[in-house]
ROTI-799327 format. One line per field, with one value per atom (N, C-alpha, C, O): x, y, z; residue in one letter; atom name; residue number from 1. Coordinates in nm, 3 decimals. Layout:
N
X: (X;...) $
Y: (Y;...) $
Z: (Z;...) $
res: (a;...) $
atom: (CA;...) $
n: (NUM;...) $
//
This chain:
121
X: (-0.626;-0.592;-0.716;-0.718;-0.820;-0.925;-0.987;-1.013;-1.031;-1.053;-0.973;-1.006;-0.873;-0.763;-0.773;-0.688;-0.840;-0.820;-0.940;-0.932;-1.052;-1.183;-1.107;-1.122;-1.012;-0.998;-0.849;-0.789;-0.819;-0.680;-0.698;-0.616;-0.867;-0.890;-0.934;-0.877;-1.014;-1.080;-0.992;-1.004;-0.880;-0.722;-0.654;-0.608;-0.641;-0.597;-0.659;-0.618;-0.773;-0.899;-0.901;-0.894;-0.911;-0.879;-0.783;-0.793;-0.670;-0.559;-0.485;-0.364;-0.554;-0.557;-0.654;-0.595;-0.801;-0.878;-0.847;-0.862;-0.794;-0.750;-0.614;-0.614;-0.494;-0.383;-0.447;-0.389;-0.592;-0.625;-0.651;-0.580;-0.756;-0.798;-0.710;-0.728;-0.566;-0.522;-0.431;-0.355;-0.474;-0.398;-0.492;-0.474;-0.584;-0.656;-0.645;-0.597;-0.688;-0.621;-0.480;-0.487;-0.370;-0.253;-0.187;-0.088;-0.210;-0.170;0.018;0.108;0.018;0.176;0.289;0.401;0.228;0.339;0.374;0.492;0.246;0.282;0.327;0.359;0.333;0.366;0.508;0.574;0.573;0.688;0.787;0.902;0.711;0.753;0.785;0.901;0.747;0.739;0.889;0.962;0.926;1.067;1.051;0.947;1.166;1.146;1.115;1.037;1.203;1.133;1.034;1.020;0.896;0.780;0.709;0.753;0.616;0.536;0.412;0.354;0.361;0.240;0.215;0.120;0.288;0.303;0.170;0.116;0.141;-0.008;-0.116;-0.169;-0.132;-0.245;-0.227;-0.325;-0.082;-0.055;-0.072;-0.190;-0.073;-0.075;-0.266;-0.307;-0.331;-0.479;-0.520;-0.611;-0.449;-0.501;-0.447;-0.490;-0.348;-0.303;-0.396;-0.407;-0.447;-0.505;-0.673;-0.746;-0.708;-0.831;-0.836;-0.948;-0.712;-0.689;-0.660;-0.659;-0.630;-0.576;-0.735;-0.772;-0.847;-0.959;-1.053;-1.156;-1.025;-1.148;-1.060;-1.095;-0.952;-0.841;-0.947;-1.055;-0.894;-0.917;-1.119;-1.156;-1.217;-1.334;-1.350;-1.461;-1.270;-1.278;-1.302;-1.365;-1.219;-1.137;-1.264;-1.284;-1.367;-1.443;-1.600;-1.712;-1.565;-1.655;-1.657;-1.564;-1.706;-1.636;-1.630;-1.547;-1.730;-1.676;-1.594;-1.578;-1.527;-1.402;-1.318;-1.267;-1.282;-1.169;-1.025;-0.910;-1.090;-0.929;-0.886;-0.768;-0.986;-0.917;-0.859;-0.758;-0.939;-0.923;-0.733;-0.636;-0.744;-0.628;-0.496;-0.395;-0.526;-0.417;-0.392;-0.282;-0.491;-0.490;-0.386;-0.271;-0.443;-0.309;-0.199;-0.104;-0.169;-0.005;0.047;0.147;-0.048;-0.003;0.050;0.169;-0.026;-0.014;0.102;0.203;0.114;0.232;0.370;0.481;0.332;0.475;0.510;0.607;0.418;0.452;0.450;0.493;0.395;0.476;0.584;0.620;0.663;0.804;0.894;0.950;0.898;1.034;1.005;1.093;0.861;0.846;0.866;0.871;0.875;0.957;1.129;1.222;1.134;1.301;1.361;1.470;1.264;1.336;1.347;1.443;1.179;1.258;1.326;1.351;1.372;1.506;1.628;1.699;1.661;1.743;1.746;1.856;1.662;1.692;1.588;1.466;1.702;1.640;1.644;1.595;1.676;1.681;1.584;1.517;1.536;1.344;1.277;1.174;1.297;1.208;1.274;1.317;1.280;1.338;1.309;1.393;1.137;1.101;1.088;1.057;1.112;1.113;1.257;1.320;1.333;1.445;1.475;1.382;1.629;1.709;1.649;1.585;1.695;1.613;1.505;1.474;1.425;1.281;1.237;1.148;1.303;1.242;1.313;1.250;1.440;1.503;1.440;1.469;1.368;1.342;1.171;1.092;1.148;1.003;0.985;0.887;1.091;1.086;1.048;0.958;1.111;1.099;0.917;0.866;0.861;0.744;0.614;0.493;0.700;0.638;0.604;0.532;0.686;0.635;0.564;0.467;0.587;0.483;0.321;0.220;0.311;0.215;0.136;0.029;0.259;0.242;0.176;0.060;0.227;0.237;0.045;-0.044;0.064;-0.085;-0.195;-0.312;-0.168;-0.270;-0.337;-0.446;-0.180;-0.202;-0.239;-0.231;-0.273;-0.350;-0.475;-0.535;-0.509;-0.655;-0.715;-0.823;-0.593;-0.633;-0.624;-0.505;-0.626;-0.640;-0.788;-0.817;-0.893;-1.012;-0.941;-1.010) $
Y: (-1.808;-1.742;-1.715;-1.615;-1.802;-1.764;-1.677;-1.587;-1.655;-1.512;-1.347;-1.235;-1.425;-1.210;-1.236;-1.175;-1.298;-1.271;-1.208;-1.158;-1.215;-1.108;-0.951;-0.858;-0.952;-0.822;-0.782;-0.674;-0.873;-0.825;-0.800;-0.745;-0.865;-0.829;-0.677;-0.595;-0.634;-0.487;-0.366;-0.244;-0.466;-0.334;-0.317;-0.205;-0.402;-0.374;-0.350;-0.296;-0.405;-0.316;-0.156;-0.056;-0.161;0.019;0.101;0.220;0.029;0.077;0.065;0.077;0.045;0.002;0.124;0.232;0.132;0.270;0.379;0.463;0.402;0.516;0.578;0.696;0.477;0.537;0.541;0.613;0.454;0.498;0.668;0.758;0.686;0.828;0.919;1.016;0.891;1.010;1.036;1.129;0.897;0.948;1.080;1.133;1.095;1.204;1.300;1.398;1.318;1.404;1.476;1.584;1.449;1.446;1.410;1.343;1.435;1.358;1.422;1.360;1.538;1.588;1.487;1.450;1.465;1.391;1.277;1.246;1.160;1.058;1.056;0.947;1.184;1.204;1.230;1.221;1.270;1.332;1.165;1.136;1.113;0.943;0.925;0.883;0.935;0.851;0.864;0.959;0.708;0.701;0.791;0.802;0.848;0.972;0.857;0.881;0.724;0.634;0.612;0.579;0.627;0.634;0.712;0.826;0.706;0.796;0.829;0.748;0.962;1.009;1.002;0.943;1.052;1.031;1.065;0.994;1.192;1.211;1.116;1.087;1.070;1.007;0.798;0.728;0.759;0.635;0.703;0.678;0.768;0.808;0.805;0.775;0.827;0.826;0.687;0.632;0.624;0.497;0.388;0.273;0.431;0.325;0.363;0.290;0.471;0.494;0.458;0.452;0.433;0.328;0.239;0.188;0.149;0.067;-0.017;-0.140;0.095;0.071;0.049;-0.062;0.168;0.155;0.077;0.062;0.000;-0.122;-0.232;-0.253;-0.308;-0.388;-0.366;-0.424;-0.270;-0.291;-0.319;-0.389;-0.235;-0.284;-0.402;-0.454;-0.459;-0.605;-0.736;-0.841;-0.674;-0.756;-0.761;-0.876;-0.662;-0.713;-0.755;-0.750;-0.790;-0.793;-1.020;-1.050;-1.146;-1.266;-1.332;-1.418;-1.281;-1.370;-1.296;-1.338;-1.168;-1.087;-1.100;-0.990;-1.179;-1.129;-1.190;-1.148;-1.301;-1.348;-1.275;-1.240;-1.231;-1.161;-1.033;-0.986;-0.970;-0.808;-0.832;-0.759;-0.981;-0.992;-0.990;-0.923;-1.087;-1.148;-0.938;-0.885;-0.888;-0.721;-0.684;-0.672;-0.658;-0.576;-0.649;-0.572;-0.748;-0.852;-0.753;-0.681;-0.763;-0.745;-0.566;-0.537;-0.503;-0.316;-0.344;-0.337;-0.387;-0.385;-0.390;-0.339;-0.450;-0.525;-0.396;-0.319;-0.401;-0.272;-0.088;0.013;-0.107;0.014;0.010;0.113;-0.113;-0.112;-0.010;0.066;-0.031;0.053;0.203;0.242;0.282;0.411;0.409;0.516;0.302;0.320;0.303;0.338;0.240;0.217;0.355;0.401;0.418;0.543;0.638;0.714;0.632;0.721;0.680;0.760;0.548;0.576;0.631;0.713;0.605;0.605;0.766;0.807;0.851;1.010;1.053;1.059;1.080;1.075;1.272;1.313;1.340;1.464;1.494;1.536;1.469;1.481;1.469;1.536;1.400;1.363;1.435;1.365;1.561;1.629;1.585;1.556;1.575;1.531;1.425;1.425;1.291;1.154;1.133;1.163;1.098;1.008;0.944;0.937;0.876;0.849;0.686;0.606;0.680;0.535;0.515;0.421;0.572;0.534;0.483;0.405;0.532;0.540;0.415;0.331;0.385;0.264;0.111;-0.008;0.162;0.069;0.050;-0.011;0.106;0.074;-0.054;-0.125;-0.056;-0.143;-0.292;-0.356;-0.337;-0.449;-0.499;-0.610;-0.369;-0.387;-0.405;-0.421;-0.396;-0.410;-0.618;-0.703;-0.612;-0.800;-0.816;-0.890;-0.769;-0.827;-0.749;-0.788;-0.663;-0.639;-0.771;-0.830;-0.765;-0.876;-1.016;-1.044;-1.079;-1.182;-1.186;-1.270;-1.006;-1.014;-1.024;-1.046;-1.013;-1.012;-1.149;-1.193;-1.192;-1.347;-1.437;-1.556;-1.410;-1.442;-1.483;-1.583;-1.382;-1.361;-1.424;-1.413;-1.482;-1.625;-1.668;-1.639;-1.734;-1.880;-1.897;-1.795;-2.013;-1.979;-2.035;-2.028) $
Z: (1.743;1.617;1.530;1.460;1.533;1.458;1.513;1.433;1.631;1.673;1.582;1.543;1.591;1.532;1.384;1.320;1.325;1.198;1.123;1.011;1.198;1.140;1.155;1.077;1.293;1.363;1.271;1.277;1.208;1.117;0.991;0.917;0.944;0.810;0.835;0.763;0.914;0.934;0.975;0.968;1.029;1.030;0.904;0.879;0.829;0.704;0.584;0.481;0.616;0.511;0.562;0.490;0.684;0.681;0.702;0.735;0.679;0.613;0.509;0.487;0.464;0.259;0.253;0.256;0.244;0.285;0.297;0.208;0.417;0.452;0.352;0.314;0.313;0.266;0.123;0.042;0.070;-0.093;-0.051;-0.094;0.032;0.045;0.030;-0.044;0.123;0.125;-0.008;-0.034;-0.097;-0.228;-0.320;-0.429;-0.226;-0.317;-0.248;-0.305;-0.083;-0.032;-0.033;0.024;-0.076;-0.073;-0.164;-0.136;-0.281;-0.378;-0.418;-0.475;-0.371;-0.417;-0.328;-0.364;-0.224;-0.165;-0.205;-0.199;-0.271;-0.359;-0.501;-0.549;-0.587;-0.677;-0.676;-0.779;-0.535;-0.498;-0.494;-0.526;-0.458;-0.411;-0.559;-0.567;-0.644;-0.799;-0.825;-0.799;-0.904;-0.946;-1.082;-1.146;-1.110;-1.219;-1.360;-1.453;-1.343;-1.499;-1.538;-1.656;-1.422;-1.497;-1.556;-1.544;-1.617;-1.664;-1.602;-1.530;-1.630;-1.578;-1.375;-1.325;-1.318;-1.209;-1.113;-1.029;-1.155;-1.120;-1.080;-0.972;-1.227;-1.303;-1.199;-1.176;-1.164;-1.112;-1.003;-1.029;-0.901;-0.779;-0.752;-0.640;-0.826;-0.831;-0.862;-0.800;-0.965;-1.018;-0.897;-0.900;-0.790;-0.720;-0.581;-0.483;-0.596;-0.457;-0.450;-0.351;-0.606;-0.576;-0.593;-0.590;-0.626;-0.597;-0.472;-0.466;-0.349;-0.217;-0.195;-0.154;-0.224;-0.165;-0.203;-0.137;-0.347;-0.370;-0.299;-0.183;-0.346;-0.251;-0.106;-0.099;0.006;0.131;0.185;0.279;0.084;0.099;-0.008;0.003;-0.107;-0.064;-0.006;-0.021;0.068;0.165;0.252;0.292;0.298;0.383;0.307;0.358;0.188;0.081;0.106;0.031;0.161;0.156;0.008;-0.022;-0.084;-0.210;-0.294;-0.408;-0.250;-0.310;-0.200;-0.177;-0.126;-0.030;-0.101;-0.106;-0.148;-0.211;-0.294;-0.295;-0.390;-0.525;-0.492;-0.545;-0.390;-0.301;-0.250;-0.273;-0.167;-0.125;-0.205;-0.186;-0.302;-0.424;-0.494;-0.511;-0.511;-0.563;-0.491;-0.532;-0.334;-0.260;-0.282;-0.296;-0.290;-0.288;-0.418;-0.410;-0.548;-0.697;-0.607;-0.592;-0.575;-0.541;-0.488;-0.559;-0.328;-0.261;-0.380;-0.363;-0.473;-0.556;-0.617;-0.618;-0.658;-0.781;-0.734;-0.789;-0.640;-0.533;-0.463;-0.407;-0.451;-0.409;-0.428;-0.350;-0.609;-0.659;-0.559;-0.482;-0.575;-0.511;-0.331;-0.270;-0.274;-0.121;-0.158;-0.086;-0.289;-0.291;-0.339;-0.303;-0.434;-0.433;-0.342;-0.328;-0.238;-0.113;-0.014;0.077;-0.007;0.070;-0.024;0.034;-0.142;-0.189;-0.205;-0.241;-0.188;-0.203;-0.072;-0.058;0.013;0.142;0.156;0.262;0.096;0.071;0.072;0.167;-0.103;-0.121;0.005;0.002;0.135;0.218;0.347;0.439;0.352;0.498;0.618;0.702;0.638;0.738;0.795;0.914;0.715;0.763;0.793;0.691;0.882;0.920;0.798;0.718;0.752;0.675;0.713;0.645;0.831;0.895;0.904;0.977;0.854;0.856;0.696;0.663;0.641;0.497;0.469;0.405;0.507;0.467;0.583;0.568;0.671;0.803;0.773;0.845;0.670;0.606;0.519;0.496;0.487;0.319;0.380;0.327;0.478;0.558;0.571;0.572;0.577;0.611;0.494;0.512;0.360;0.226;0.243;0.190;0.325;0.311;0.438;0.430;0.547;0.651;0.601;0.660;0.512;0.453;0.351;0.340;0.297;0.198;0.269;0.237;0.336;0.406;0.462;0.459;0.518;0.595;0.488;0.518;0.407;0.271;0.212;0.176;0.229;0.188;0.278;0.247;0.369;0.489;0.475;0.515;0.405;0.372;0.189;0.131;0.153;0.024;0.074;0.062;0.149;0.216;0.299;0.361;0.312;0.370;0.538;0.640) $
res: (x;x;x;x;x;x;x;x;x;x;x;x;x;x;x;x;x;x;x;x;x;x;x;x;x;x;x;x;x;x;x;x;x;x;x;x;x;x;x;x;x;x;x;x;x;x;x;x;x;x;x;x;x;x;x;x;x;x;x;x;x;x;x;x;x;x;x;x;x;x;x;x;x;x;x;x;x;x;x;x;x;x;x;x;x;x;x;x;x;x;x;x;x;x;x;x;x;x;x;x;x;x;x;x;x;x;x;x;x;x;x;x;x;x;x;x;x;x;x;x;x;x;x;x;x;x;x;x;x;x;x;x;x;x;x;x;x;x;x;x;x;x;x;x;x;x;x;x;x;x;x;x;x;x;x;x;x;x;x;x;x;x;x;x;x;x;x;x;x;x;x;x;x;x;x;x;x;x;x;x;x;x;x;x;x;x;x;x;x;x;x;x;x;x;x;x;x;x;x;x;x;x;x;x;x;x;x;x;x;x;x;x;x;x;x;x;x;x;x;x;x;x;x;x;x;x;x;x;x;x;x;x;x;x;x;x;x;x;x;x;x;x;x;x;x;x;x;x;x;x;x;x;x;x;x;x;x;x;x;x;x;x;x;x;x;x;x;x;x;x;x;x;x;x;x;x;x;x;x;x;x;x;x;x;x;x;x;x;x;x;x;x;x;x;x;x;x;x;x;x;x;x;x;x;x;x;x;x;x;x;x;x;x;x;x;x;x;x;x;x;x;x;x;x;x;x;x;x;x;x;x;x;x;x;x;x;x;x;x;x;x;x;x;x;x;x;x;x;x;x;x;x;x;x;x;x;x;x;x;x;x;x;x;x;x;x;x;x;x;x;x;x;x;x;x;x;x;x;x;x;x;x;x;x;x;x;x;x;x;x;x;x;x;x;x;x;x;x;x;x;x;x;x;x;x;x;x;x;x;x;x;x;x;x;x;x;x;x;x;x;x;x;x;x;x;x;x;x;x;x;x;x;x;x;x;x;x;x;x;x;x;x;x;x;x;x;x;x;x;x;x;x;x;x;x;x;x;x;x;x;x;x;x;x;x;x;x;x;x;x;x;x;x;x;x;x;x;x;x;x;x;x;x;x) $
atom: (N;CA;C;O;N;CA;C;O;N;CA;C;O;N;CA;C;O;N;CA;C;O;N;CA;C;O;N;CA;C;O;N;CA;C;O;N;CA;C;O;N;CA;C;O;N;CA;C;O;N;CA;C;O;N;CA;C;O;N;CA;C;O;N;CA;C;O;N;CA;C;O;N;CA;C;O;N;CA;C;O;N;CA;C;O;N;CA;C;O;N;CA;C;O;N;CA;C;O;N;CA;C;O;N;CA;C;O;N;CA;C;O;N;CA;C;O;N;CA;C;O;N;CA;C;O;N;CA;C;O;N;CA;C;O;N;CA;C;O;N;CA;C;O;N;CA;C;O;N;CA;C;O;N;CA;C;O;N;CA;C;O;N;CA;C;O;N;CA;C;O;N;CA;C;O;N;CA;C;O;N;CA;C;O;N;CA;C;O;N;CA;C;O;N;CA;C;O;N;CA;C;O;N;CA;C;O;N;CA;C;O;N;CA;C;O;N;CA;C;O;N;CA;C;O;N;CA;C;O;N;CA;C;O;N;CA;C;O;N;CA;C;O;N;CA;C;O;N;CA;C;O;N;CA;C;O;N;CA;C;O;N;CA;C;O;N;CA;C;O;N;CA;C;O;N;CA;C;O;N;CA;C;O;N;CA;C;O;N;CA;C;O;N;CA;C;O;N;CA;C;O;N;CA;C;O;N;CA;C;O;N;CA;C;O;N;CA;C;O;N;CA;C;O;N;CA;C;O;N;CA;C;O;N;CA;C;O;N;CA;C;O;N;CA;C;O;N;CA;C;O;N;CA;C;O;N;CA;C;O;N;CA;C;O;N;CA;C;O;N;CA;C;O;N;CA;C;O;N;CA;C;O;N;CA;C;O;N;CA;C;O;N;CA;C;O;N;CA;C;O;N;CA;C;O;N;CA;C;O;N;CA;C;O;N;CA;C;O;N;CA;C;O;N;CA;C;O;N;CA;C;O;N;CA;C;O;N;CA;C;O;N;CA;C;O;N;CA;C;O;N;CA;C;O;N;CA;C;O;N;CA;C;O;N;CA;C;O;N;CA;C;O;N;CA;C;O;N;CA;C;O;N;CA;C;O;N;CA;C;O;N;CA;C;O;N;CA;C;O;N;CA;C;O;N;CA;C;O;N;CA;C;O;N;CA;C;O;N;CA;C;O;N;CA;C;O;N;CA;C;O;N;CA;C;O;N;CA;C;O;N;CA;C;O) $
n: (1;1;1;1;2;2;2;2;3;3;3;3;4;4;4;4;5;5;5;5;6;6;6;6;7;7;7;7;8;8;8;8;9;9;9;9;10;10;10;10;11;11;11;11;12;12;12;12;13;13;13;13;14;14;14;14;15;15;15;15;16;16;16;16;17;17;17;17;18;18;18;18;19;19;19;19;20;20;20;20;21;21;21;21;22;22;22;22;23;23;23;23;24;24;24;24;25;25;25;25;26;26;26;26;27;27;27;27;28;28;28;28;29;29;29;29;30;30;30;30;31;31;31;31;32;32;32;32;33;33;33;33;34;34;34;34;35;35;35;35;36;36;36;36;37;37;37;37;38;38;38;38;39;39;39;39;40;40;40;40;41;41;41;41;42;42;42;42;43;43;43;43;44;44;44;44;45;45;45;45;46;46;46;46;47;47;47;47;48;48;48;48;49;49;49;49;50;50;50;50;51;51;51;51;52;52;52;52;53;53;53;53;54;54;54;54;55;55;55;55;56;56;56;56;57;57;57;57;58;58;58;58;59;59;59;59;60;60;60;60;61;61;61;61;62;62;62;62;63;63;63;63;64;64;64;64;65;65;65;65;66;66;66;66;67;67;67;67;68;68;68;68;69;69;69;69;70;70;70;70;71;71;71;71;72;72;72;72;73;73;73;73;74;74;74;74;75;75;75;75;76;76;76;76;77;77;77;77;78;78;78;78;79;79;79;79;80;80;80;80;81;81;81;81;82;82;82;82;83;83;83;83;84;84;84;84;85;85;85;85;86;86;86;86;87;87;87;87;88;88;88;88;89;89;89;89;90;90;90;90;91;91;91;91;92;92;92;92;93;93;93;93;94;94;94;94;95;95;95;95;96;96;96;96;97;97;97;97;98;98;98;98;99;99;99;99;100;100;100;100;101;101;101;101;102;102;102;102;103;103;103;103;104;104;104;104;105;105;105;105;106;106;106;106;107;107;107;107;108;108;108;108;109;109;109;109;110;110;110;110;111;111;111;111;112;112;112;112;113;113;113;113;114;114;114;114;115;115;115;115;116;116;116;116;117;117;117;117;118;118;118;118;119;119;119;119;120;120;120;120;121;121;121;121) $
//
């Protein structure tokens, strides 16, 4: 096990990375995600996507990895409600499966879980 965990921090550091990026690349589709109660949908779709990308180079940062880590746990949380609304309006989302969007949410904690992996030395 101590072996896969250099190789599980550098998979999820670059996929924390990669999904901050494509909040700039792509930003209509995460704005599309936003529950209509918040505000400024734009503007949180940018502020959460460098957040994905300091979080994941963090993480391969060792005297920021905890705090990088404990970050993504706080992101994961507070991006919930926006996977709960796209399952819950599975319309908005033509191209993803009804089951996918609802067969995602599961994976907001094995995210979680993998994060917190990485507070612990």
């Amino acid at each position: 096990m101590p072996a896969l965990k250099p190789v599980a921090k550098w998979v999820l550091a670059l996929l924390f990375v990669a999904a901050g990026v494509n909040h700039f690349v792509n930003p209509d589709f995460y704005v599309k995600i936003m529950p209509p109660y918040l505000p400024w949908h734009y503007e949180l779709v940018l502020v959460s996507g460098v957040f994905e990308i300091l979080g994941g180079a963090g993480l391969l940062v060792p005297r920021l990895q905890r705090a990088a880590a404990w970050g993504l746990i706080a992101l994961l949380i507070a991006v919930f409600p926006a996977n709960v609304h796209m399952a819950l309006n599975p319309d908005a989302f033509p191209n993803i499966p009804p089951a996918a969007l609802w067969g995602r949410l599961p994976f907001q904690t094995l995210f979680i879980a993998w994060a917190y992996w990485f507070t612990r030395r």
